[in-house]
N, C-alpha and C positions, 0 to 999 in steps of 0.2 A: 504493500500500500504506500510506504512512505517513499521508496523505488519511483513509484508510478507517477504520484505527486510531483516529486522535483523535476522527472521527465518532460513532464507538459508546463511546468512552470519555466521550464528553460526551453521550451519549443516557442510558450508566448511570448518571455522575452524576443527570444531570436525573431519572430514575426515582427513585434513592435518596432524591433530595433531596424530592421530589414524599412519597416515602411516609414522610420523615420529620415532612413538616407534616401529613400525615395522621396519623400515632401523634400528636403532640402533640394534634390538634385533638380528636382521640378519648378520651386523657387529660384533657381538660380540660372534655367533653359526661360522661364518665364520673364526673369528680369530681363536675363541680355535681348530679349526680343522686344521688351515694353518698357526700355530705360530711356528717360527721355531726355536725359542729357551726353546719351552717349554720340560723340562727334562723326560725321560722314568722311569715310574714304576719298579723299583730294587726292586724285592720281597728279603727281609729279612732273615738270616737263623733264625728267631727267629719263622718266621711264617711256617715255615716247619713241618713234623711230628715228626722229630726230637726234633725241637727246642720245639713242643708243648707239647711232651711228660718228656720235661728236667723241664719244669715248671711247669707240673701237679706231676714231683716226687717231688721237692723243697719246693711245698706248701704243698703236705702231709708231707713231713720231719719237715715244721715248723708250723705244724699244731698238728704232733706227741710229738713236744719239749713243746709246748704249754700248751699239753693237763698232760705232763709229771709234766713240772713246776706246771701245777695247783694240780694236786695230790698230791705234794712233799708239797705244802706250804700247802695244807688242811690238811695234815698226816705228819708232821713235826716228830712224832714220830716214823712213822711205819719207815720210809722211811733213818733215820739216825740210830736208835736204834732197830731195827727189825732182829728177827734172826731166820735163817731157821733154823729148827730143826735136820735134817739132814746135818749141815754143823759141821764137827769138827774142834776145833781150830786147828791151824799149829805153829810150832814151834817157829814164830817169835813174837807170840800175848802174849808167856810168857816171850819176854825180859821189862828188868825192865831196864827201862833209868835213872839212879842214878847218880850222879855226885855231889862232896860234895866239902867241900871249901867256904871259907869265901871271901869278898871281889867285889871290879867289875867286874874284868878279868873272877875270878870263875861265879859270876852273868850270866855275858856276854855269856860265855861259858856255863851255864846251857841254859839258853835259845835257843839257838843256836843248842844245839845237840837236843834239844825235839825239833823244829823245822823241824829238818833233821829228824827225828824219826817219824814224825807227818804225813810229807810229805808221806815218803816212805810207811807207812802204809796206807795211805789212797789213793794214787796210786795202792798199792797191793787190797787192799780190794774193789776196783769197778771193778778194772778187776777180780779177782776171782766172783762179783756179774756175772757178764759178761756172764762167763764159768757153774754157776752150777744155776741161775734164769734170768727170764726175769721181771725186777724191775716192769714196769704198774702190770702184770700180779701179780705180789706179795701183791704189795698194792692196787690194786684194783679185778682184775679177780677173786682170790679166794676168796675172802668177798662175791662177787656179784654169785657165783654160790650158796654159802651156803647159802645166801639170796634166791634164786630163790629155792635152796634145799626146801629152807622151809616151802617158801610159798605152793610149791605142794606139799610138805604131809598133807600141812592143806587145800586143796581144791580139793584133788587128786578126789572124787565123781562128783565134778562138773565142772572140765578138763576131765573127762574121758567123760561125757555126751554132754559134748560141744562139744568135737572133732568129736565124729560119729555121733551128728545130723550136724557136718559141711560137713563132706564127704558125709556124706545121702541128703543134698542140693546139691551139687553140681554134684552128680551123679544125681537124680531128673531135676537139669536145663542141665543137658548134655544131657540127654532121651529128654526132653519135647521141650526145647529151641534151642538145636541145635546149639550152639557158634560154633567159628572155633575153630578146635581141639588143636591150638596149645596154644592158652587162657584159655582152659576148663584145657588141662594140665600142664601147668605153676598152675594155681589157685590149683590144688591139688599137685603139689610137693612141693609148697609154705606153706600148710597146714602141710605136713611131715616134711619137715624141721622144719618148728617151731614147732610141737611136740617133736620134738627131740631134739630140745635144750631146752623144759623146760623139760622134763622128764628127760636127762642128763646131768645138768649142768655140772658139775664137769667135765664129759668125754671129752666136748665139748671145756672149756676151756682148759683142759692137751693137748689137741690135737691141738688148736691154740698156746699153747704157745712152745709145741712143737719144731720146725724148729727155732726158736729164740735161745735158750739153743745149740741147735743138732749143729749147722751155726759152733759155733765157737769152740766146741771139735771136729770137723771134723777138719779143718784148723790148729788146735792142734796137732791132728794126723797125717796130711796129712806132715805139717813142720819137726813132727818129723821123718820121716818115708825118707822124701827127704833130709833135711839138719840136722841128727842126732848131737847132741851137749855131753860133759861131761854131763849137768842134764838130758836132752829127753834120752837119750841113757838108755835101759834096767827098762824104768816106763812100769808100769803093765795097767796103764789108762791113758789118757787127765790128769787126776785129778791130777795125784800123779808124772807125767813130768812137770805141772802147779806150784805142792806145790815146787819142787827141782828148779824149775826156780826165784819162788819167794823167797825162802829162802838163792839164793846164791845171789840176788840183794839184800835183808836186810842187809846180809854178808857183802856184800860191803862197802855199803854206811850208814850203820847204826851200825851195831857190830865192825865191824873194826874201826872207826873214836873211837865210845866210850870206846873199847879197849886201845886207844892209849891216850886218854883224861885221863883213869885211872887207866894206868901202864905204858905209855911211850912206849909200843910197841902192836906187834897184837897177842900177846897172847893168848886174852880171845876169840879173832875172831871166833873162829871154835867152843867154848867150848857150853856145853847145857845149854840153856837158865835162864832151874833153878837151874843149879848148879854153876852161875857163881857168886852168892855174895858168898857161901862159898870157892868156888875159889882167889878169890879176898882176902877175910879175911886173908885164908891160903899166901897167895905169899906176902902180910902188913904186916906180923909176919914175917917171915923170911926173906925179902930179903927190906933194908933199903930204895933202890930206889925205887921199888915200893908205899913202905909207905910213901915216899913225894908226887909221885903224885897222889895217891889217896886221900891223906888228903887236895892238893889243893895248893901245895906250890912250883905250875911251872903254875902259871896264863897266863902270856904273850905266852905259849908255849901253852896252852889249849885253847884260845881266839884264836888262827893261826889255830890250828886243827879243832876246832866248824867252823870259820867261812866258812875254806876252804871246809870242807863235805856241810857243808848247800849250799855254790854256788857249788858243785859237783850234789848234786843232785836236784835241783831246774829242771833245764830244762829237765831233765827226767820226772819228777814226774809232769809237767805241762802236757809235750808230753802224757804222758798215762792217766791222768784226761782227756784231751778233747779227746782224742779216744775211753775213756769207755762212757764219756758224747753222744758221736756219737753215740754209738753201744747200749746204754741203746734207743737212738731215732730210730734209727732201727728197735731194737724188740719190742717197741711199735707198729710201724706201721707193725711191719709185723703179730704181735700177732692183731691188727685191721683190718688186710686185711685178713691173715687166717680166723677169725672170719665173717667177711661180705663172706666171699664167700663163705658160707655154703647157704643164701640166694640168692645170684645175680649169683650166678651157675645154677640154673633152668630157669633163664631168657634165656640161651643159645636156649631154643627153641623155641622162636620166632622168629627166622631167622637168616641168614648172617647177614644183616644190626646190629640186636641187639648184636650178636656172636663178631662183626668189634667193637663195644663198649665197650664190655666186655674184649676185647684185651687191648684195648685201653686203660680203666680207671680202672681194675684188675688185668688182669694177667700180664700186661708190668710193674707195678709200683710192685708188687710182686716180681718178677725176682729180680731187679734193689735196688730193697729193699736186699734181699737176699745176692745178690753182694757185696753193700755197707758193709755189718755184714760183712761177708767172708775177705775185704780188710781190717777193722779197725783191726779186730783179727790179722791180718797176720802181718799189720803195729805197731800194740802192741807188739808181740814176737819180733819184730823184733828191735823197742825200747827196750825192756827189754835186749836183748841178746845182741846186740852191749851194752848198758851201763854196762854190767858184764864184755865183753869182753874188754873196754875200762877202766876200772878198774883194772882188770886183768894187761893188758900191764904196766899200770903205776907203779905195782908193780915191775912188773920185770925189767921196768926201773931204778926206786929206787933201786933193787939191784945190778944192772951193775953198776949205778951212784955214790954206796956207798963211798966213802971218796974222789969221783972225784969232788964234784959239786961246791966247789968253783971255781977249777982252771977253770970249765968250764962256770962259772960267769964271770972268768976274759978274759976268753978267745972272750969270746962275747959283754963282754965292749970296749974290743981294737979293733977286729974286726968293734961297732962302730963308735968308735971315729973316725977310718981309713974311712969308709964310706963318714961320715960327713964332715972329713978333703977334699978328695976327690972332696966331692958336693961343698966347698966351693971355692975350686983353680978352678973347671972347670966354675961355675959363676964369678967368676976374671976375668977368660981370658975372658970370651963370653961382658965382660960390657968393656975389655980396645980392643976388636976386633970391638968395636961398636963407 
């Protein structure tokens, strides 16, 4: 009896207890349905095709940077001191930055223009890399084809016997087997493509790196052709409206400053590169003020000139370092996306669905890539040619300003002070109105 009891009194428990986690569980399906302060689902632009497509280009862009940095620090050499065969020097790689003089001011001032010298070449020289290679493709793409070159001449018997017992399989399981036809053909364009890029390396890469190089002599052309300038104006190629654009920005900001460092005027500005220390010689022998400041005996005056080009050209030469840095990441990724799409191009016949993918994570970051080049180039000419032109005017201010620019020193002290006076009487009255 007392057995039987406790039995049923721990059966009702257990029901009780059973339909107590039922009412909470039902209370608690019944709130989330009837809570009236629970907030709505705001889908994100992040989650859009938009937005998913702005983060699938951003990753390959720093995916491309990545891939770039690691090349540059495994090839330290190729990548700083590597020279295309076909590139000639341009006129500004024969200026000799000389600057003689004893003392700090002279110190100060040597440093200073090889600075400003330093800068401006090496802003010229990544945007010309820009215009005539695409950088991965140099230190890596050509080594890797002549590699692949080589290895097929020395296996070429048994790549030639491999490849048509693989077509001879798959023709065999196409007959026998039966697959869906659009598997059977994917597997054999799959097969041609990779024959074709080990049999032509070389081809394979010139033709991806291609549209990398092409992107930004178009945009060259295209600028010159809509907004013609004194350099664009009457060049025979991209190349030789590129060389006239860089050598009037050297002009500027490099030969002109040094000119002035080592004759007291802009003399030597325009003169040829190799012919300006016998220039210089010649104008020390005859004409006494020159020979003071070439030998270095207007320090304070050479210290104002160095310092003032090196902050002249600083923010130019940063602006076009990181838009060649941009546009070197570009043609990586586009020299890697030209290249993959010699493979994931035959995927297209597997359907819509696969086709909607291949948009998706190919040909959209392609385009977008392409884009990107196109605007850095355009945003580079466009730096280079506002800083000539902003150069430019400074001169011809200095010449209207010539024996004006104290009085108009003074003129803009008093104008100050009257200001100031001004600020100061109307906080007078406003503290004795209070």
């Amino acid at each position: 009896m007392f057995g039987r009891s406790e039995l049923e009194s721990e059966r009702h428990r257990g029901s009780r207890e059973g339909e107590a986690v039922s009412i909470t569980a039902e209370k608690r399906r019944h709130g989330r349905v009837y809570a009236p302060t629970r907030p709505l689902h705001v889908v994100r632009p992040s989650e859009g095709l938009l937005g998913q497509f702005r983060t699938v280009l951003v990753r390959y862009l720093v995916a491309a940077f990545l891939l770039l940095f690691l090349v540059i620090v495994v090839r330290p050499a190729q990548a700083v001191g590597g020279v295309v065969p076909e590139a000639a020097p341009w006129s500004y790689q024969h200026e000799q930055v000389d600057v003689q003089g004893h003392g700090v001011l002279n110190a100060y001032a040597r440093f200073a223009i090889h600075s400003t010298a330093w800068l401006a070449k090496s802003s010229i020289e990544r945007q010309r890399d820009v215009y005539r290679l695409s950088l991965f493709d140099f230190l890596v793409g050509g080594r890797t084809a002549d590699g692949v070159g080589g290895w097929r001449e020395g296996n070429r018997q048994i790549l030639r016997g491999g490849t048509q017992l693989i077509l001879l399989g798959l023709v065999a399981y196409g007959i026998l087997v039966r697959p869906p036809a659009r598997t059977w053909v994917l597997a054999i364009l799959l097969v041609l493509v990779t024959t074709v890029a080990i049999t032509k390396p070389q081809a394979t890469v010139r033709a991806a790196a291609a549209p990398g190089v092409a992107t930004p002599n178009l945009m060259l052309e295209a600028v010159a052709q809509v907004a013609p300038s004194r350099d664009t104006e009457g060049a025979a190629d991209p190349e030789e409206a590129h060389k006239r654009l860089a050598t009037h920005y050297w002009s500027s900001y490099v030969a002109n400053p040094l000119s002035r460092v080592q004759t007291g005027s802009a003399v030597l500005a325009g003169a040829d590169p190799s012919r300006k220390r016998s220039v210089l010689e010649s104008l020390g022998h005859n004409v006494a003020g020159v020979h003071d400041w070439a030998v270095g005996r207007h320090g304070p005056e050479r210290a104002f000139i160095a310092t003032s080009a090196l902050g002249y050209v600083l923010p130019f030469a940063v602006a076009l370092g990181v838009l060649a840095m941009l546009a070197a990441c570009a043609q990586t990724l586009l020299f890697l996306l030209c290249l993959a799409g010699l493979f994931v191009l035959p995927l297209a016949v597997q359907g819509p669905r696969r086709r909607g993918q291949l948009i998706r994570w190919w040909l959209l970051p392609l385009l977008a890539t392409v884009l990107i080049l196109a605007l850095t180039s355009l945003l580079s000419l466009t730096v280079m040619r506002v800083a000539t032109a902003l150069h430019s005017s400074d001169e011809y201010l200095g010449v209207l300003l010539a024996g004006s620019t104290w009085p108009i020193v003074a003129l803009g002290l008093l104008r100050w002070r009257y200001l100031r006076r001004s600020a100061r009487a109307a906080r007078s009255e406003q503290l004795l109105g209070e």
